[in-house]
C-alpha positions in Angstrom: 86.4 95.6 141.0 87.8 95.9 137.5 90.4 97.6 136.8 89.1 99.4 133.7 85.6 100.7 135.3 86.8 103.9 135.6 87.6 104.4 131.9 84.0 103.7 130.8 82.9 107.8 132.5 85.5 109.2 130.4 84.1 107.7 127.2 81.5 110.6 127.0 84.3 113.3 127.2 86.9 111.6 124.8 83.8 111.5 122.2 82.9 115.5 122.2 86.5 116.5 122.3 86.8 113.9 119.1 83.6 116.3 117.8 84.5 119.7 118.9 87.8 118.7 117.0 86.2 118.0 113.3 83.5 120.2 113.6 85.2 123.2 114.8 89.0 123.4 114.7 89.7 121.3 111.9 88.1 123.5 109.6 89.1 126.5 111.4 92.6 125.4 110.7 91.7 124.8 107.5 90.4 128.4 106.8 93.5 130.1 108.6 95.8 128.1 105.9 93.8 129.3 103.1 93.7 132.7 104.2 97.7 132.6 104.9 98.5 131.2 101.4 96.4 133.9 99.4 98.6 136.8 101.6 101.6 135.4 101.0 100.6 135.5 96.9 99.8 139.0 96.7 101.2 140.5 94.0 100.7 144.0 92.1 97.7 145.3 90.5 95.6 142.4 92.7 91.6 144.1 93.9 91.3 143.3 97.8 88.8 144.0 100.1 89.6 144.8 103.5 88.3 143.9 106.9 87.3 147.5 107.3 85.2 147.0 104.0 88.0 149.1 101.9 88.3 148.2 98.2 91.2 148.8 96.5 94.0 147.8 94.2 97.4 147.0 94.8 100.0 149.2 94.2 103.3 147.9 95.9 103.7 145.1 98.7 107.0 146.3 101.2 109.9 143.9 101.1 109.0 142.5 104.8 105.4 141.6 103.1 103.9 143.7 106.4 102.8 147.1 104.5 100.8 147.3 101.4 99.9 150.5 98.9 96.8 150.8 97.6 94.9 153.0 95.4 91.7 153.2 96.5 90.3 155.6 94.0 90.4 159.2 92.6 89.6 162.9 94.3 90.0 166.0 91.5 91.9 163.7 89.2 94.6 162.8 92.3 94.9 159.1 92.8 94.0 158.5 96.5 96.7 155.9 97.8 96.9 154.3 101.5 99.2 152.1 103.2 97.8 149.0 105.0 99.1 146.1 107.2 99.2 143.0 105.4 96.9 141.4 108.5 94.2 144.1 107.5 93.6 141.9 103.9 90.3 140.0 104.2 89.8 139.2 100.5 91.0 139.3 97.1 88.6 140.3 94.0 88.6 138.5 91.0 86.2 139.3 88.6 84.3 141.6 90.7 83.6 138.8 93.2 85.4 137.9 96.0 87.3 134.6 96.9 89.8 133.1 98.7 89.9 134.5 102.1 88.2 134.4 105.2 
C-alpha cells in the first residue's frame, strides 16, 4: 500500500473549498472593505440611502462616528431631521445615482 493513497479522496474537497473561496468569500470580503471605507469617509452635506430605503442628507456625523443627523426633507416649512446608526448607511448618492456601497 502507498503511503499517499489516502490523499488522492481528499483532492475533490481541497478543490471546492479552493472554489467556494474565490467565488464567494473573496469577493464578499472584497465588498465588506468597500462598504467599510465609504462609512468611514462620510462627511457633511453627503446624500445616502439607507437600508430602510431612507434618503437623506448629512447633517452632522457624532465624534464616535456611530450616530448620524440627517435631514430627510421638509413638513410646513420645518426641516425634518433624524438620527441614524452609522451601520444603517447602505449607500451614498452622487449625482442622483448611487455608488459605493453594498
Amino acid at each position: 500500500m502507498e503511503p499517499f493513497a489516502g490523499i488522492g479522496m481528499f483532492i475533490p474537497l481541497i478543490l471546492i473549498g479552493i472554489i467556494f473561496y474565490f467565488l464567494l468569500i473573496r469577493p464578499e470580503q472584497a465588498k465588506r472593505k468597500k462598504h467599510q471605507n465609504m462609512l468611514e469617509n462620510l462627511t457633511k452635506g453627503d446624500e445616502i440611502v439607507t437600508n430602510g430605503g431612507l434618503h437623506g442628507k448629512i447633517l452632522g456625523i457624532s465624534n464616535d462616528k456611530k450616530i448620524v443627523l440627517l435631514s430627510v426633507g421638509e413638513v410646513n416649512n420645518n426641516e425634518v431631521k433624524i438620527q441614524i446608526s452609522l451601520s444603517a448607511i447602505a449607500f451614498l448618492k452622487k449625482g442622483g445615482e448611487l455608488i459605493e456601497g453594498e
